[in-house]
N, C-alpha and C positions, 0 to 999 in steps of 0.2 A: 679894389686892387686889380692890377693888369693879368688877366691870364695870358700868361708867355705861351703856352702848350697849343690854345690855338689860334697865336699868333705869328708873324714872320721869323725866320731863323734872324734875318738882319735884324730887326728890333731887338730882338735879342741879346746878339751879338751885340749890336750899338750901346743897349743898356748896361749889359757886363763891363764897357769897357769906358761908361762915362763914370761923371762924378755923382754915383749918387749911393745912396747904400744897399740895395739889391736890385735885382740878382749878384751873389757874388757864390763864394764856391762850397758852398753846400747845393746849390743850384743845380752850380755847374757840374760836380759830383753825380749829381743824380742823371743830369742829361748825359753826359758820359757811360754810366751804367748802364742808359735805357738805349743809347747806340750802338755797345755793346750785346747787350739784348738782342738787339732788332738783326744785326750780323749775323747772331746764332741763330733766330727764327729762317732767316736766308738759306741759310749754308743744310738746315736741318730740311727745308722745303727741296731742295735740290739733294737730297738723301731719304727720299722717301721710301727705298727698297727695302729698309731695315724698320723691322717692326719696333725694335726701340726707338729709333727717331721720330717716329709719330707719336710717342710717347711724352719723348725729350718736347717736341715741341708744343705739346700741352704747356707743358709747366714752364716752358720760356715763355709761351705766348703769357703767362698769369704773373711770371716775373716782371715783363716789361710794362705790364699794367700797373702793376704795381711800384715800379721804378719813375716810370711816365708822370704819377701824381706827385712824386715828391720835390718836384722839379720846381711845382709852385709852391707845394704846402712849406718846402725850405723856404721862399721868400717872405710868406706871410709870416711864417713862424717868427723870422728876424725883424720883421717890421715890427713886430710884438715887444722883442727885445726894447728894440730902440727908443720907443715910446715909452718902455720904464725906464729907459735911464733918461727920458727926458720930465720923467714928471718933477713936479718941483721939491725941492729939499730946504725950503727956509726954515719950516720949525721943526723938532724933534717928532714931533708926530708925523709930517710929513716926510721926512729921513727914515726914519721905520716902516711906515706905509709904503714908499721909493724902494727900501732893501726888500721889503716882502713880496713885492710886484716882480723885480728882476729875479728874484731865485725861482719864483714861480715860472714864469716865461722862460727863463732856461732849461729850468729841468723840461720843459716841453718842447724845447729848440732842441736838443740836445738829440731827441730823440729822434728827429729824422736824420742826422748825418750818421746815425747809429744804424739805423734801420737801412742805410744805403750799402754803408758797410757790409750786412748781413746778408745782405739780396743779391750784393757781390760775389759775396764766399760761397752763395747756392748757384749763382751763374758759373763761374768758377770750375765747383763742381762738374754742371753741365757739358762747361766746353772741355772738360778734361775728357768727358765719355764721349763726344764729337771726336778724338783722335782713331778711336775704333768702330764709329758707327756712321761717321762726319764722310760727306762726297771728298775725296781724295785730292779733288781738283778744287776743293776752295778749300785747303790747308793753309794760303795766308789769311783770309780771311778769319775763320778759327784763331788762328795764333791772335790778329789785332782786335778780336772780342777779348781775347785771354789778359792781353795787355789793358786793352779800356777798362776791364771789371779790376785790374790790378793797380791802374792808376785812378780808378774812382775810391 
C-alpha cells in the first residue's frame, strides 16, 4: 500500500481526485484535521509568553501525531472494505463467509472516521483556549484551525 504521509501533496491530491477507490474522505478528514493541528502548533509557537501555551502545545503536537497516521490507516482500512465486498458469493458458504468478512472490516473502518471526529472535538477544545492564551496577531489563523477541526 502507498504511504501518502511521506509522499508528495500532488500525489495526493491527483489520487483523491482520480478514479480509484482511496484515498477518499475519511483520508481527507483526517489531513484536514492534522492541518488544522499544525496552525494551532504555529500560532501556539508564536505564544510562547504564556505558560499555558507551552502546555497547549504538548498536547497539539501529540494530537497531530496522532491525526497525521489516520490519514493512511483511513485508506487501508477501506481497502479492507473493498476486498470483502469483492470476495466471491456463488455458494451460501461463501455469501456467509462474504457478510462476515464485511461487518468485520467495518466495524474496524469505522473506527478511524470516529477517532478523527474525536481528536477534532480535543483540538476544538484547544483552539477555543488559544482565544485567551493564542498571539493576538494570528487570530485568523486560530479561527481557520477552528473551522478545519469543524469541517474535519
Amino acid at each position: 500500500m502507498k504511504k501518502y504521509i511521506n509522499g508528495t501533496l500532488k500525489r495526493y491530491i491527483d489520487d483523491i481526485s482520480a478514479r480509484i477507490s482511496a484515498p477518499g474522505g475519511g483520508s481527507v478528514a483526517a489531513l484536514t484535521a492534522t492541518l488544522a493541528a499544525s496552525l494551532v502548533c504555529m500560532v501556539l509557537q508564536f505564544s510562547n509568553k504564556h505558560e499555558k501555551a507551552k502546555i497547549l502545545l504538548k498536547d497539539t503536537i501529540n494530537l497531530r501525531k496522532k491525526l497525521i497516521k489516520l490519514i493512511d490507516a483511513d485508506i487501508s482500512a477501506y481497502k479492507k472494505v473493498k476486498v470483502a465486498y469483492e470476495r466471491s458469493k456463488k455458494t451460501k458458504r461463501q455469501k456467509q463467509l462474504r457478510k462476515n468478512s464485511i461487518q468485520k472490516v467495518l466495524i474496524k473502518a469505522i473506527r478511524i472516521p470516529e477517532e478523527v471526529s474525536n481528536l477534532c472535538f480535543e483540538g476544538l477544545k484547544i483552539t477555543k483556549k488559544l482565544l485567551k492564551t493564542g498571539n493576538a496577531k494570528l487570530i485568523s489563523d486560530t479561527a481557520i484551525a477552528a473551522i478545519l477541526f469543524h469541517a474535519a
